[in-house]
N, C-alpha and C positions, 0 to 999 in steps of 0.2 A: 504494500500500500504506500502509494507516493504521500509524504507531509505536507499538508498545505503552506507557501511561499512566509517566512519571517516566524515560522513556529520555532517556539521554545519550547524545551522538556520542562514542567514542575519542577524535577527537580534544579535547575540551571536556573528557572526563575527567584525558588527561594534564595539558592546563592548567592545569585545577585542583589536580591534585596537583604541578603545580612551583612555582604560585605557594605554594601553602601549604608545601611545604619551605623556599624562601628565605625565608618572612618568618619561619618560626621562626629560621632559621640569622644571618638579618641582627639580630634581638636581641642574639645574644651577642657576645660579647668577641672581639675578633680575635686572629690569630696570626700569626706571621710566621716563614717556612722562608727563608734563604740563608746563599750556599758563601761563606767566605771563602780567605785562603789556604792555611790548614792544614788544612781540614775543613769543615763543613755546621754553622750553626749555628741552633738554635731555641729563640723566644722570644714569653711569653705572657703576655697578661693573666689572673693568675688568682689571685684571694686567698685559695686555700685551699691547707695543706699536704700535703691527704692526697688528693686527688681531682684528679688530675695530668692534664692535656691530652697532654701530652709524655713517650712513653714508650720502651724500647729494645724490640724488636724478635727479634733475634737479632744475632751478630757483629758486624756493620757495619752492620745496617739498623736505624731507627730510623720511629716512628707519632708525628704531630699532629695534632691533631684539632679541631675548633667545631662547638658545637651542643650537642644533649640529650647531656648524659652515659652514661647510661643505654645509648643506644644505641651511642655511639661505644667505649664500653671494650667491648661483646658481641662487637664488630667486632675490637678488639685482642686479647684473648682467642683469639679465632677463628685470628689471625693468628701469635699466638705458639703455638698447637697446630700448625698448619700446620708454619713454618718447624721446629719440632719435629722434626716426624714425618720431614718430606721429609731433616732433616739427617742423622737417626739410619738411617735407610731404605738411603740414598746415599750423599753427601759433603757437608760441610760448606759447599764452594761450590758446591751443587749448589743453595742458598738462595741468591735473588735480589731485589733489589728489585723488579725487572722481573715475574717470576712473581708474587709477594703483589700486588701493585699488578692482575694481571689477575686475579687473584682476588678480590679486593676488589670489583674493577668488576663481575665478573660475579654477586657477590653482591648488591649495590649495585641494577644493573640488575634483577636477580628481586625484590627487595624491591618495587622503585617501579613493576611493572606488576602483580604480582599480590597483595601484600596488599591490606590496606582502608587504609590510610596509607603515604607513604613514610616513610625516616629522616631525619632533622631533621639533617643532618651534611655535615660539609665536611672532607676527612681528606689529609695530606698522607704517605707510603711514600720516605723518600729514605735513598741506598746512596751510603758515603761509600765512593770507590775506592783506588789504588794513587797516582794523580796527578789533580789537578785535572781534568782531560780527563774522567774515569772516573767522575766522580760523577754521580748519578743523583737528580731530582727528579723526582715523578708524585706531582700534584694531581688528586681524587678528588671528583667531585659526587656528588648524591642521587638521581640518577639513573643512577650508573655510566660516565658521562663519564668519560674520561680525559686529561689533558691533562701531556705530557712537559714539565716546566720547565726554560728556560735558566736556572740563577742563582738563582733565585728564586722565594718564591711566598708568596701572602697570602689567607687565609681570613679570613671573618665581617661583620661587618657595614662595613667600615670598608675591605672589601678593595681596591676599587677608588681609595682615593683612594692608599692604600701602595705598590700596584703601579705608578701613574701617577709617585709618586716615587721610586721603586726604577728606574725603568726611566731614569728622569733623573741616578741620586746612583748609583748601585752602581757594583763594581770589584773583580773576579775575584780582584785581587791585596789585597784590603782585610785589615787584621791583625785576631786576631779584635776585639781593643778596638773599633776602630773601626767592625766591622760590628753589635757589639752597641752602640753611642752610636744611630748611624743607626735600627735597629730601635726601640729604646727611643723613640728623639724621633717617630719615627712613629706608634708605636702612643701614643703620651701627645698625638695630637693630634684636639681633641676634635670629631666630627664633624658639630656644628651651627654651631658657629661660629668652627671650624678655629685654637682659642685650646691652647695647648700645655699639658701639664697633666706634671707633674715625678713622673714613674714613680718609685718607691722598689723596694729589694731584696723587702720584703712582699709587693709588688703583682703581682710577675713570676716567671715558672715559665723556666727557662734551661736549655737542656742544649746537649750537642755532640758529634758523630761527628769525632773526634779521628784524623787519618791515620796522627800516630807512633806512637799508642798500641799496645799488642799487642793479641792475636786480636781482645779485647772494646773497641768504639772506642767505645762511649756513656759521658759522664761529664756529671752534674748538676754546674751551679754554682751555690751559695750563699753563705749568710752574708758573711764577709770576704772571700774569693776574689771574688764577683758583687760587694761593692761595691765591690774597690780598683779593677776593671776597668771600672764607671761613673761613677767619682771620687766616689764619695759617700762620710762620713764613716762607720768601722765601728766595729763595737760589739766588746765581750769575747766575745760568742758565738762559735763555730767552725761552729757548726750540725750536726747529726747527720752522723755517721760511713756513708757510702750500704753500703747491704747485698751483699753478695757477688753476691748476684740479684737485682733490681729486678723480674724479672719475677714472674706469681704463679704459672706454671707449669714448674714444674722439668722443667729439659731431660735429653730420655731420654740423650742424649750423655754426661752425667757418668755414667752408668753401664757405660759401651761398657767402660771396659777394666779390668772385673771388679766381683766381687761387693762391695756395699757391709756385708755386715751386720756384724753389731757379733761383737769374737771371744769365744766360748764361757770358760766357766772354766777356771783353768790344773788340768792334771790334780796332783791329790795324790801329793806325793813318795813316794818306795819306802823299802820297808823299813819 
């Protein structure tokens, strides 16, 4: 049987669209997801303050991300309506990391067989628990791969050399200082010619799923806090004050126990 004119096999098709995701995805800047002792900490190459790799989720879970922008925040978004719906629907713990993370994949996966491009993206879903034992990392390909992490995990171009020392240098019990120096001197080392390059508070986007914290465990570090904790020298800044919601989509939850509207005028005294 003759092939009709410009066919491709499925399989030469996937190929090509996997090669063509990691070289976009190997471009970018890396990230780096691990637990320390009090929580999950994440930390990223990223020079800009408004177009954030690293975001909160819902209660205890938290999104990182590498690759096109664009496509990775549709996927947050996505995921912060989800976690939404399902809290307000059911229960609060009724959102999981576990659940987001198979939805992801299985979005993930539909993207990269049937558009005409896959996403250019590398996304890590981790659910800080009750004790160390509890916490949950799942690392997310562009293909919808899923991969449960012990410990740790590193996206972007650079991931395989981080991993290789993570898997050498980590320690379950590390405080958080010390798991952010580790992070820091990894991702600051440069991957042609493995010469070490001196990360600044500018350069890095830091957050953390905090165990003591109450219900909401995501908290941004900056300005003076990020640098007394990399010994770097700080300035009179404080840096912005984080907003009550970080998210963009306000959760139906704050509305569960009653009406929000503003109250009417008081009525005109008598007489």
């Amino acid at each position: 049987m003759t092939m009709p004119f410009g066919y491709v096999s499925p399989e030469q098709l996937m190929k090509d669209r996997a090669d063509y995701a990691r070289k976009g995805i190997a471009r970018g800047r890396s990230a780096v997801v691990l637990a320390y002792d009090d929580g999950i900490l994440f930390v990223a190459e990223n020079l800009s303050r408004a177009l954030h790799k690293v975001s909160e989720i819902y209660d205890r879970i938290a999104f990182a991300a590498v690759g096109k922008y664009n496509e990775f925040e549709n996927l947050r978004i996505a995921g912060v309506r989800l976690a939404d719906l399902r809290g307000y629907s059911y229960d609060r713990r009724d959102v999981t990391g576990r659940g987001l993370a198979n939805a992801y994949a299985q979005t993930l996966g539909t993207i990269f067989t049937q558009e005409s491009k896959p996403y250019e993206v590398e996304i890590v879903v981790a659910e800080v628990g009750r004790t160390p034992e509890e916490d949950q990392i799942y690392r997310l390909t562009y293909d919808g791969s899923v991969a449960d992490e012990q410990g740790f995990a590193a996206m972007g171009g650079q991931a395989d050399a981080i991993t290789q020392a993570l898997q050498e240098r980590w320690r379950a019990d590390m405080p958080l200082s010390e798991a952010l120096a580790l992070a820091v001197e990894l991702l600051g080392r440069d991957p042609g010619t493995n010469e070490a390059r001196n990360l600044t508070t500018g350069q890095l986007e830091v957050a953390v799923l905090e165990r003591t914290r109450p219900r909401r465990k995501f908290r941004r570090l900056t300005g003076n806090g990020l640098a007394a904790l990399l010994g770097q020298p700080t300035t009179g800044e404080t840096g912005p004050a984080p907003a009550p919601d970080e998210r963009e989509v306000s959760p139906p939850t704050e509305l569960a126990g009653g009406s929000q509207e503003p109250p009417g005028p008081a009525p005109a005294p008598e007489g």
